[in-house]
C-alpha positions as a Python dict, from the first residue, in 0.01 Angstrom:
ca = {
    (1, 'X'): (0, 0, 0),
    (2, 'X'): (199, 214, -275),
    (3, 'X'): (195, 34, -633),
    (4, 'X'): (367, 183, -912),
    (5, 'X'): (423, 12, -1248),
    (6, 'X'): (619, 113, -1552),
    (7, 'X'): (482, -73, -1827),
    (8, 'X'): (498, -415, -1705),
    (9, 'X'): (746, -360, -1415),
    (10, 'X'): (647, -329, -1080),
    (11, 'X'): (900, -9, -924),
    (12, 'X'): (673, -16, -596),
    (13, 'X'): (474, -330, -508),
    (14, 'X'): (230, -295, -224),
    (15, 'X'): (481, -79, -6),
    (16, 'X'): (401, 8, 319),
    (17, 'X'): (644, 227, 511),
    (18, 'X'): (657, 525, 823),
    (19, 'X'): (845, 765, 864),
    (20, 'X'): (862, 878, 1194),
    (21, 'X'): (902, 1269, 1325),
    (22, 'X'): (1261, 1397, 1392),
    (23, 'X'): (1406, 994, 1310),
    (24, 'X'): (1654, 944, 1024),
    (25, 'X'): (1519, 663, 823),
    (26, 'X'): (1752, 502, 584),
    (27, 'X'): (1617, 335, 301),
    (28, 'X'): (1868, 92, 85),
    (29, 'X'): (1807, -178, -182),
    (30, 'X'): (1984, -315, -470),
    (31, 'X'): (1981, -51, -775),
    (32, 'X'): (1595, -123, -901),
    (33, 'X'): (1455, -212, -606),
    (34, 'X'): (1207, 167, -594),
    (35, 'X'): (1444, 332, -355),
    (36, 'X'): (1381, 657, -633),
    (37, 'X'): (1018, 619, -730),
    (38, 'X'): (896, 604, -404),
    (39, 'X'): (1073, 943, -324),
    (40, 'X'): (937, 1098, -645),
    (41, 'X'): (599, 971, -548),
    (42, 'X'): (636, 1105, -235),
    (43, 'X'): (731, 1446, -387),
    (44, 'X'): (504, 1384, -676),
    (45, 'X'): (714, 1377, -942),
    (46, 'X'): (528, 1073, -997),
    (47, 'X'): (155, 945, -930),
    (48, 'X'): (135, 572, -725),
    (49, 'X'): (-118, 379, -934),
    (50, 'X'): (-319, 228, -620),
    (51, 'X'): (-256, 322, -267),
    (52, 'X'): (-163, 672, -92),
    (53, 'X'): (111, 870, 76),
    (54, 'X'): (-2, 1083, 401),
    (55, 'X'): (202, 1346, 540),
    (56, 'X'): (164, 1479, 925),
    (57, 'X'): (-239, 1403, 803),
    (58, 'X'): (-248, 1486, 454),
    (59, 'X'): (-279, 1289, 158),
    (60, 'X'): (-51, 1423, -138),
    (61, 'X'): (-190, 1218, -419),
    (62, 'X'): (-294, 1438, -745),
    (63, 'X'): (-54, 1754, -564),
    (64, 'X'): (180, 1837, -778),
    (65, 'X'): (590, 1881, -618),
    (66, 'X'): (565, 2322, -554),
    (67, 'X'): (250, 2263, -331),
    (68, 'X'): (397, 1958, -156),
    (69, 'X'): (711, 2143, -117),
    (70, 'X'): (542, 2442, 50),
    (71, 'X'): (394, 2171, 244),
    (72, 'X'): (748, 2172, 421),
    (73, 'X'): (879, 1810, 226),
    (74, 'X'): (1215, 1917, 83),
    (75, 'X'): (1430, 1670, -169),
    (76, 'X'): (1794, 1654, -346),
    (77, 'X'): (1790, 1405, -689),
    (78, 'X'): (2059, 1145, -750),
    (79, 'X'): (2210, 1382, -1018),
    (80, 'X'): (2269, 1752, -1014),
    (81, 'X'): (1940, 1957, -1095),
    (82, 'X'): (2109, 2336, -1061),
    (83, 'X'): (2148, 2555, -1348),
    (84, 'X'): (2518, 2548, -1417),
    (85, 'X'): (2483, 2916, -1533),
    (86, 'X'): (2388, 3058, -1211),
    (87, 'X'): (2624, 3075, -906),
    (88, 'X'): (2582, 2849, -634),
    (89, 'X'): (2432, 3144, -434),
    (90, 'X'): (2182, 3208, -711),
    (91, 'X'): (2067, 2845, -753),
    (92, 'X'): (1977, 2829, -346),
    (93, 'X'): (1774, 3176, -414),
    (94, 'X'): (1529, 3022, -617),
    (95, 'X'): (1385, 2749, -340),
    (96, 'X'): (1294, 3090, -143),
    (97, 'X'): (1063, 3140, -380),
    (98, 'X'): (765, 2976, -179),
    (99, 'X'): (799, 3286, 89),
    (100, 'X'): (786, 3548, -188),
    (101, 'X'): (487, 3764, -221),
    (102, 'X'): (566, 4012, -482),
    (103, 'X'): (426, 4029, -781),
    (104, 'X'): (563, 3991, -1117),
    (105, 'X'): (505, 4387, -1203),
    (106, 'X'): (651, 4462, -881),
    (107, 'X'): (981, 4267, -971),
    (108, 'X'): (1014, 4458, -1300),
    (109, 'X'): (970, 4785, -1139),
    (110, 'X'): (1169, 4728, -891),
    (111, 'X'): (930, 4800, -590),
    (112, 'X'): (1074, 4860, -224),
    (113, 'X'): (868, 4500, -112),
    (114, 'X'): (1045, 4330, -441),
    (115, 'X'): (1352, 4446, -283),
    (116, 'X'): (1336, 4376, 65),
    (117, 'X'): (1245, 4015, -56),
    (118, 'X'): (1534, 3978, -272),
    (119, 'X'): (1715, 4061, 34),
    (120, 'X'): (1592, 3832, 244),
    (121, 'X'): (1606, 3577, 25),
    (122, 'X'): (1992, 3640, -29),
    (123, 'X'): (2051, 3645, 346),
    (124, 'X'): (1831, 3244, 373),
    (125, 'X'): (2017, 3142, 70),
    (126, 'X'): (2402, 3224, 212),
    (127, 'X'): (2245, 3075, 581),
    (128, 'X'): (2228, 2754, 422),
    (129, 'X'): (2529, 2741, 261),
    (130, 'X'): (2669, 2800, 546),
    (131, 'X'): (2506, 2532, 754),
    (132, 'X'): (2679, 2291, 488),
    (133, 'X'): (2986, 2424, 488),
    (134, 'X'): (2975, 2579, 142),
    (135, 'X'): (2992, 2931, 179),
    (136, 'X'): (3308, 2981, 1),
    (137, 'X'): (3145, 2880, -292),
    (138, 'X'): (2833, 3107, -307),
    (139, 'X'): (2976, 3325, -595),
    (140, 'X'): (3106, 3020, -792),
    (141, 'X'): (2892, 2935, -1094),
    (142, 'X'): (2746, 2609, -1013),
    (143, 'X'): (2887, 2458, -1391),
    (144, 'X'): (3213, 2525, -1241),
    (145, 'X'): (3165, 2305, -909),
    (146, 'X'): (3270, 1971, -881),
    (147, 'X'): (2998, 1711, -862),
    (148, 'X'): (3070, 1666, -469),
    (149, 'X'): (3010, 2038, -451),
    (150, 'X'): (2697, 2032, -643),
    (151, 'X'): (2576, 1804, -369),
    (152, 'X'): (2642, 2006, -105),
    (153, 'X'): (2494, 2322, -284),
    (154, 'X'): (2191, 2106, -367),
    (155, 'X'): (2160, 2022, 1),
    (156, 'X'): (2200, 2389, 121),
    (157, 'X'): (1883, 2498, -137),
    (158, 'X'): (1684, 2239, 40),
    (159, 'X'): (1743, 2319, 301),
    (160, 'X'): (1693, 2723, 229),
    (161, 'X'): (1333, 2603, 147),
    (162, 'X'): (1297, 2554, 563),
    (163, 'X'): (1180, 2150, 510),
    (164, 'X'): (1010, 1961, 848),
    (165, 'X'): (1074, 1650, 579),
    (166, 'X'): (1433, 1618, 398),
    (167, 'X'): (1452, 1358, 116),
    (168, 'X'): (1832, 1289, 52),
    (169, 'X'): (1867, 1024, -288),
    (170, 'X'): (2196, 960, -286),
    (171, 'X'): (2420, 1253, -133),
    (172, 'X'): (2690, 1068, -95),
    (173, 'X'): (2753, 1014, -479),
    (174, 'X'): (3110, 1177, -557),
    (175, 'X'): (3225, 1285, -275),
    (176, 'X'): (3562, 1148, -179),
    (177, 'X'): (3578, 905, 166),
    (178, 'X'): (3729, 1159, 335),
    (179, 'X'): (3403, 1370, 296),
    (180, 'X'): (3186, 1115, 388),
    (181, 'X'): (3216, 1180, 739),
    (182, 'X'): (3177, 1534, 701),
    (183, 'X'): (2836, 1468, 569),
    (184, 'X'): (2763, 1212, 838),
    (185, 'X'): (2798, 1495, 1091),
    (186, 'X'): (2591, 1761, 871),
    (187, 'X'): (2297, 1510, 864),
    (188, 'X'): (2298, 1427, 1226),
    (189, 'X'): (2285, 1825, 1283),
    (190, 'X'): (2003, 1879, 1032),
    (191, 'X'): (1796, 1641, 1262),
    (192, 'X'): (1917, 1834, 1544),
    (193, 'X'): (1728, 2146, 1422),
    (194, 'X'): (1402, 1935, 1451),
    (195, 'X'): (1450, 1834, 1068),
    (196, 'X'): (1323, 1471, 996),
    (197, 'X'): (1531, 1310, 726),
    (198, 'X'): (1489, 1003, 499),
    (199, 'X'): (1805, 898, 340),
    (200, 'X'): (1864, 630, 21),
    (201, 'X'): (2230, 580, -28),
    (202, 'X'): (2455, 287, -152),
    (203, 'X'): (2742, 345, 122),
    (204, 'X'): (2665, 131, 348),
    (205, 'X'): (2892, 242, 610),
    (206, 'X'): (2713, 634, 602),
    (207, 'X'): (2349, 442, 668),
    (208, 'X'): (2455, 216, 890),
    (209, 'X'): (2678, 535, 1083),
    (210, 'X'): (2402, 809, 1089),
    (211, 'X'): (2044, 623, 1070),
    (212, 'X'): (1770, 501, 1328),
    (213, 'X'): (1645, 252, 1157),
    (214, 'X'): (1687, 130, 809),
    (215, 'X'): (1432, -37, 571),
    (216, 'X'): (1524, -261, 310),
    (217, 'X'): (1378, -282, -74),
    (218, 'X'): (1355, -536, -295),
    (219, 'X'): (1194, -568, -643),
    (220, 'X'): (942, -294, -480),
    (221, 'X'): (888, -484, -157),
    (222, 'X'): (980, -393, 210),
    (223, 'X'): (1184, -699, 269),
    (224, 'X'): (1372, -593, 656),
    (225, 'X'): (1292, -276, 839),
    (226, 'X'): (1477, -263, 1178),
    (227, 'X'): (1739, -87, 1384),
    (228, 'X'): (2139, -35, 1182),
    (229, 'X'): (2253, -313, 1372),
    (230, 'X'): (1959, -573, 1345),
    (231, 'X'): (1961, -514, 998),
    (232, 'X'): (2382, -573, 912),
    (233, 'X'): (2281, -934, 1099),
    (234, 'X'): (2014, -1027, 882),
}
């Protein structure tokens, strides 16, 4: 029952929608339809104005997006969010920050737990760019990447923050056709490592390829929900 208005526009009327452990739900919808707002109230980037989103038991309304990530929901945006002046390596660092106990002082000085977090941190970080196939670009600075690259180093810092929930808006965008089924496989083996996965994208062909079931917006409304197939026939 998720409402959510911007002045006097209704991005999420009334939705009502499950996702379902270890599934890959794909959401699609005409541009407008909420596809976005209901991932960034799901994240809470955003607050619904009536209704409420439950995960694995817990409502997240009024949490605000660190405690919900540390809740284990992870999420890549439509455009590139890294800082172009730090390497790709650099930018995945930071989402290890939730598993980091040392103290501000401690980083300053330098301290041997400071360290041996750093460390770790730095061996999570070039694990996930690995596990997209990105590696080769850890030392890169992420300015320098192409927007297809971005994605994929977006997708690796996600992933680096060790999600049960992975919220993909559009990580398809830019990537040439002959990557497409690249990332296909990389999604189907994210949900192979017990990694649920919600997915809005535009190319058809990628939801209808990689998804369980697909749901359908319009105008903020759940207008089809069903299995790939069921849902190219309707």
């Amino acid at each position: 029952g998720v409402h959510k208005h911007f002045g006097g526009i209704a991005a999420l009327d009334g939705l009502d929608l499950e996702i379902r452990p270890e599934e890959i739900l794909g959401l699609i919808g005409p541009n407008g339809s909420g596809k976005t707002t209901f991932i960034n109230v799901c994240t809470g980037v955003v607050a619904p104005d009536r209704g409420s989103v439950v995960y694995d038991g817990q409502p997240l309304r009024d949490m605000p997006p660190w405690e919900i990530s540390r809740l284990g929901i992870s999420r890549i945006f439509q455009t590139s969010m890294l800082w172009p002046s730090l390497t790709a390596l650099e930018n995945v660092m930071v989402s290890r920050e939730k598993f980091m106990r040392a103290r501000v002082a401690e980083a300053l000085s330098g301290s041997r737990r400071f360290r041996h977090e750093e460390r770790l941190a730095q061996t999570k970080a070039l694990e996930a760019l690995e596990r997209v196939g990105a590696a080769p670009l850890a030392h890169h600075r992420a300015g320098s990447l192409s927007y297809g690259q971005q994605k994929l180093v977006e997708v690796a810092r996600a992933l680096a923050c060790e999600p049960r929930l992975l919220l993909l808006d559009e990580p398809a965008a830019g990537l040439r056709s002959e990557l497409i089924e690249a990332l296909g496989d990389l999604i189907r083996a994210i949900r192979a490592q017990g990694i649920t996965l919600l997915i809005v994208e535009h190319r058809i062909k990628l939801v209808m390829g990689v998804c369980d079931r697909v749901v359908v917006l319009n105008l903020g409304q759940k207008i089809a929900e069903g299995p790939p197939a069921q849902i190219q026939t309707d």
